[in-house]
C-alpha positions in Angstrom: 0.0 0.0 0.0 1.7 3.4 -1.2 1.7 6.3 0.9 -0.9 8.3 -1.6 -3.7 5.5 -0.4 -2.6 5.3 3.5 -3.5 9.1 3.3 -6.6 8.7 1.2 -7.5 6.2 3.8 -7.0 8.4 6.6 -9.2 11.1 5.4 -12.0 9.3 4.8 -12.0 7.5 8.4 -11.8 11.5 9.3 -14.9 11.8 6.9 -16.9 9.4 7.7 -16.8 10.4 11.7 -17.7 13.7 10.4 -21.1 12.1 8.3 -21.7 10.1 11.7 -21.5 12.9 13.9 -23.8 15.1 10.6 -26.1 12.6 10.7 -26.0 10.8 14.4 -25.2 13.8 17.0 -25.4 17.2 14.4 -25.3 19.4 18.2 -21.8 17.7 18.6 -19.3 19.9 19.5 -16.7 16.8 18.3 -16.2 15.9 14.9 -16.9 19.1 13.6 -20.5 19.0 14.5 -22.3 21.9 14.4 -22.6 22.6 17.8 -20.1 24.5 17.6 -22.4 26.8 15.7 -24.4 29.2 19.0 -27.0 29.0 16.1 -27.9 25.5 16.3 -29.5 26.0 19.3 -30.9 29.6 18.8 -32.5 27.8 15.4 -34.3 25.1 17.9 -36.9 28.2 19.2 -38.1 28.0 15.7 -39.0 24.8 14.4 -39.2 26.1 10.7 -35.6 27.3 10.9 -34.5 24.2 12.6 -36.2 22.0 10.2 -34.3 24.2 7.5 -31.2 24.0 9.1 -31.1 20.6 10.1 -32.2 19.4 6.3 -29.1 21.6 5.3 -27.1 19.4 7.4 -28.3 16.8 6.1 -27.5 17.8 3.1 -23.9 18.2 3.4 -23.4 14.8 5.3 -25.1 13.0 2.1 -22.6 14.9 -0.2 -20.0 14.3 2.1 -21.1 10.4 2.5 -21.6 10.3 -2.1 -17.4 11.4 -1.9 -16.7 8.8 0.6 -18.5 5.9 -1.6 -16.4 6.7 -4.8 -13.0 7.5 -3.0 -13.5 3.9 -2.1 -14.4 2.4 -5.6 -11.0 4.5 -6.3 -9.2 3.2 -3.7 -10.6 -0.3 -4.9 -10.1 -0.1 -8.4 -8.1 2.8 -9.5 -4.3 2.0 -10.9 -2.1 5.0 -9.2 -2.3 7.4 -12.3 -5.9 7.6 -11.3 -4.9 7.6 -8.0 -3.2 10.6 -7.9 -5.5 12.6 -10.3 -8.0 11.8 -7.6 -5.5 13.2 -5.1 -5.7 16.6 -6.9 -9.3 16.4 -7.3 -9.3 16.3 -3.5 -6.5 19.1 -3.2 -8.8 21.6 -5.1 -12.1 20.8 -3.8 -10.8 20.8 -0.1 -8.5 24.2 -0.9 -12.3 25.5 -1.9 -12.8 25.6 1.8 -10.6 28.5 1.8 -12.4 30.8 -0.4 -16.0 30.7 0.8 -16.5 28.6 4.2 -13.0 30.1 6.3 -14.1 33.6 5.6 -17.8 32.9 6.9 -16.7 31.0 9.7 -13.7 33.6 10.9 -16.2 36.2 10.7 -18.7 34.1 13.3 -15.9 33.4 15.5 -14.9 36.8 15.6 -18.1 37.9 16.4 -18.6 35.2 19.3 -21.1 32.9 17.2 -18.8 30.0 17.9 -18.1 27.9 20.7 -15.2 27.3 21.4 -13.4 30.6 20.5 -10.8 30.5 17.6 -12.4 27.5 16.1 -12.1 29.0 13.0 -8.4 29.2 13.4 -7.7 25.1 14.0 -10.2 24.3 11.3 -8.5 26.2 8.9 -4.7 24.7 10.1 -6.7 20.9 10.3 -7.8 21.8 6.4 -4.3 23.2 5.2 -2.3 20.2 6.9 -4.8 17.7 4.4 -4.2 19.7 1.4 -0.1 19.7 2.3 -0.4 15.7 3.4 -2.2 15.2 0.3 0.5 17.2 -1.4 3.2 15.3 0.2 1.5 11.8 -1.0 1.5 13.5 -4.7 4.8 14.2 -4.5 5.7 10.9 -3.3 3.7 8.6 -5.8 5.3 10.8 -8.7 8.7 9.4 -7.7 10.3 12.6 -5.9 
């Protein structure tokens, strides 16, 4: 097993605790759960809203759980060439973070919406150290 999949591996485990805790425990604080989110419990005094917000996440657990499913057909039944053009795929779409969600999310904790404070700041160091370990497993299956 080459280092490209161990890593590939490893983020899924991370993933799929993430869809558990989506779609088992969404008021988790562990996992990133949105519990972290003072919202999630302001939205509960208004069962419209919380219906809403709850079908968004939802939502994002079954798009997280559809990327888990074929990053393990690839891990199945890719050749490495495949391999690593899924490991860009993930590089991009993960760095995507970084242009819509980190903004949002600093803002929030900046303005006391999340619990604990400076969330923001760990997510967005947990996110970078995937894109440079996937970088790292690029680098590596490419020979150099």
């Amino acid at each position: 097993m080459n280092l490209l999949t161990k890593i590939t591996i490893g983020f899924l485990v991370m993933e799929a605790a993430n869809v558990a805790t989506l779609y088992f425990a969404p008021g988790s604080k562990y996992a990133n759960g949105v519990g972290i989110f003072k919202a999630w419990e302001k939205s509960k005094s208004d069962p419209e809203v919380h219906d809403f917000v709850k079908y968004l996440v939802n939502w994002v657990a079954g798009t997280k759980l559809i990327f888990i499913m074929l990053l393990v057909v690839i891990l199945i039944a890719a050749d490495e060439r495949t391999l690593v053009y899924a490991a860009w795929a993930l590089v991009i779409s993960i760095a995507s973070f970084f242009w819509r969600l980190f903004p949002l999310i600093r803002k929030m904790d900046g303005e006391g919406q999340i619990d604990p404070k400076n969330y923001s700041a760990g997510l967005g160091w947990m996110i970078a150290g995937f894109i440079m370990i996937f970088l790292w497993g690029i680098r590596s299956s490419a020979g150099g």
